[in-house]
N, C-alpha and C positions, 0 to 999 in steps of 0.2 A: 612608625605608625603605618598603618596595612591601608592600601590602595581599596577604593569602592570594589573593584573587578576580585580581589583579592581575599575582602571579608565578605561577599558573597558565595565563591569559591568555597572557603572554608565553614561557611555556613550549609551551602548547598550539602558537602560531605556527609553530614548528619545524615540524609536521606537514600545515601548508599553512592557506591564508586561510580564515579561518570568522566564519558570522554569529553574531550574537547575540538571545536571547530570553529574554521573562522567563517560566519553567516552573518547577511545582512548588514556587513560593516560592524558587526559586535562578535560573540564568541555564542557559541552552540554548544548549549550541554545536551547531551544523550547520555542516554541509559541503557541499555539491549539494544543499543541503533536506532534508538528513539528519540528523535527530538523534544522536549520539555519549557528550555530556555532559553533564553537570547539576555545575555549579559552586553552592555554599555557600559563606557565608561563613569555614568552618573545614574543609570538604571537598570533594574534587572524585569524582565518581561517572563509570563509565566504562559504554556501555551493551553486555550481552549476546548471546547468539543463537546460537545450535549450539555451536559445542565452544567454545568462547568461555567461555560458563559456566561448565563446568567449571573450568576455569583459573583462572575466576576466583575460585570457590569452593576450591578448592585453595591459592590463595594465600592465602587467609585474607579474602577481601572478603564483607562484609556487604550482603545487597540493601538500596535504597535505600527508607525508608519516607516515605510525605508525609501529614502526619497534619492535617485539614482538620475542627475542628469535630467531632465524634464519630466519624467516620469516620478509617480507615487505608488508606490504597493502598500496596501494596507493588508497587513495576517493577522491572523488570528492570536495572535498573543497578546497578551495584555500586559500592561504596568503594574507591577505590583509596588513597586520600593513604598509608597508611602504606609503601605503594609505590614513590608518590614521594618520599618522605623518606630510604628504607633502600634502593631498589632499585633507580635510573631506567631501567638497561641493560631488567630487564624493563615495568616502568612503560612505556617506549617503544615495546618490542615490543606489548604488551597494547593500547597506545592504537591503533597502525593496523591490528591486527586489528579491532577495535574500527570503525575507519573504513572499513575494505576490507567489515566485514560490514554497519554500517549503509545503506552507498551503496547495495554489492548488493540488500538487499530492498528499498531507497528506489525504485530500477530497475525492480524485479521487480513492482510493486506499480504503477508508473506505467505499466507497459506493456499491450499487449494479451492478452499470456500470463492475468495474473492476472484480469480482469474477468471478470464472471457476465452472462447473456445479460439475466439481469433486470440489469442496468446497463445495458444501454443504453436509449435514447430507446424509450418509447410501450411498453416491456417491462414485465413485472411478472412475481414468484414464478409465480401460476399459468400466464404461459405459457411461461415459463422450462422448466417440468415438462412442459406438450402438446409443446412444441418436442424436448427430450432425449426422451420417452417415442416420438417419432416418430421417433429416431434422429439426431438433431443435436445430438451432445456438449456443445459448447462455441462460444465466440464465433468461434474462426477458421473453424470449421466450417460456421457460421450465415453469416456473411458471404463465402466461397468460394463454396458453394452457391447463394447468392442469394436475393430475395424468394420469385420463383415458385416453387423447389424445396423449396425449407423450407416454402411453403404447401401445394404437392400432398404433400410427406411427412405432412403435417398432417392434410390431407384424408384421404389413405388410412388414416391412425391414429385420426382420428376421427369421419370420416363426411363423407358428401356435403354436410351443412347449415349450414356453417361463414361466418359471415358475411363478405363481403367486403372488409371494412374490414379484417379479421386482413392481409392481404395487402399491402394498405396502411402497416400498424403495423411488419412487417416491412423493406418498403424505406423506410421512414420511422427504424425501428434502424440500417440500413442505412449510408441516408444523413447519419446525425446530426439527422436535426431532427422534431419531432413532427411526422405522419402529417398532419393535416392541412393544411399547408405542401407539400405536393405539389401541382403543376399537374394539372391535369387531363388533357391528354395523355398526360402520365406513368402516371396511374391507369388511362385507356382501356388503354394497352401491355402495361401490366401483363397486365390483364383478357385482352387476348388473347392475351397467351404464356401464361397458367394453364390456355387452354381447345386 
C-alpha cells in the first residue's frame, strides 16, 4: 500500500511532470520552476494567488502554517486533502488553477516587465530615484532610451556637474556588465554623443 506523500505524487502526475524539493519541512512540487505544492506527510497544500484564494477559502482550506522554533509563518497555500478525499472533480480543477497561476507569476517575475532599474548592473535605490525623477519610468524605458539620453535627461534634472562615470554605470546597466568592463573606445563614443 502506497504512502499519503506517495499517492499524491502519483496523483499529482496527471497534471504534468514536476520537480521535487524539500520546503517548509514537507516536499515542493514545481512545474517550470514554479512552486504549486507543499506535500506533508498527512497533507498536501495547494498554492494561492488572486481569485484562487478565495476559492480556496470558500472550500473550507486552511492556510498552511510552518512553525520553526518560536517563530510561525503562515503562506499562502492552502490545505486541500479533504478535497481530495470528498471532491477530486473540484480538487483537479483547483490544482491547475493553481499551476496556470503559479507559472504566470513564475513568468512574470523572470521577465523584464517585473525588474527595477536598481536591478540592474552598477544601479542602486538612489539612482533608480535621479533616473525616474528625470523622467525614465522603468527599465524598458531606461534601455530604449539608451545611455546617453538617460544621462542628458539626468543632467538636465540635475545639473551640469554630474560625474562622468554615471554615463558609464548606465551603458554598463545597459549592457549587463559592471561599468568598468567597458573598453575605452566605448567610453570615448559615449563621451561624444553626450556632448
Amino acid at each position: 500500500m502506497l504512502g499519503f506523500r506517495e499517492e499524491i505524487f502519483n496523483y499529482l502526475r496527471e497534471f504534468g511532470a514536476f520537480e521535487k524539493r524539500s520546503m517548509f519541512g514537507g516536499t515542493g512540487i514545481f512545474i517550470d520552476s514554479a512552486m504549486y505544492a507543499i506535500i506533508t506527510d498527512k497533507a498536501v497544500f495547494l498554492r494561492g494567488g488572486g481569485d484562487l484564494d478565495q476559492q480556496l477559502t470558500l472550500s473550507g482550506c486552511e492556510k498552511f502554517r510552518h512553525i520553526k522554533r518560536s517563530t510561525t509563518a503562515v503562506v499562502n497555500y492552502y490545505d486541500i486533502t479533504h478535497l481530495y478525499h470528498q471532491d477530486l472533480p473540484l480538487c483537479a480543477k483547483l490544482v491547475k488553477e493553481s499551476i496556470a497561476t503559479s507559472t504566470s507569476e513564475k513568468s512574470y517575475k523572470m521577465s523584464d516587465r517585473s525588474k527595477r532599474i536598481r536591478d540592474l548592473p552598477n544601479m542602486r535605490l538612489t539612482l533608480e530615484r535621479m533616473v525616474k525623477k528625470a523622467g525614465v519610468p522603468d527599465v524598458s524605458s531606461f534601455v530604449s532610451l539608451g545611455a546617453v539620453e538617460v544621462f542628458r535627461k539626468v543632467r538636465r534634472n540635475q545639473g551640469k556637474d554630474l560625474d562622468v562615470k554615471l554615463l558609464w554605470m548606465f551603458a554598463g546597466a545597459i549592457d549587463g556588465c559592471h561599468w568598468t568592463l567597458l573598453k575605452d573606445d566605448q567610453k570615448q563614443r559615449l563621451l561624444r554623443d553626450v556632448e
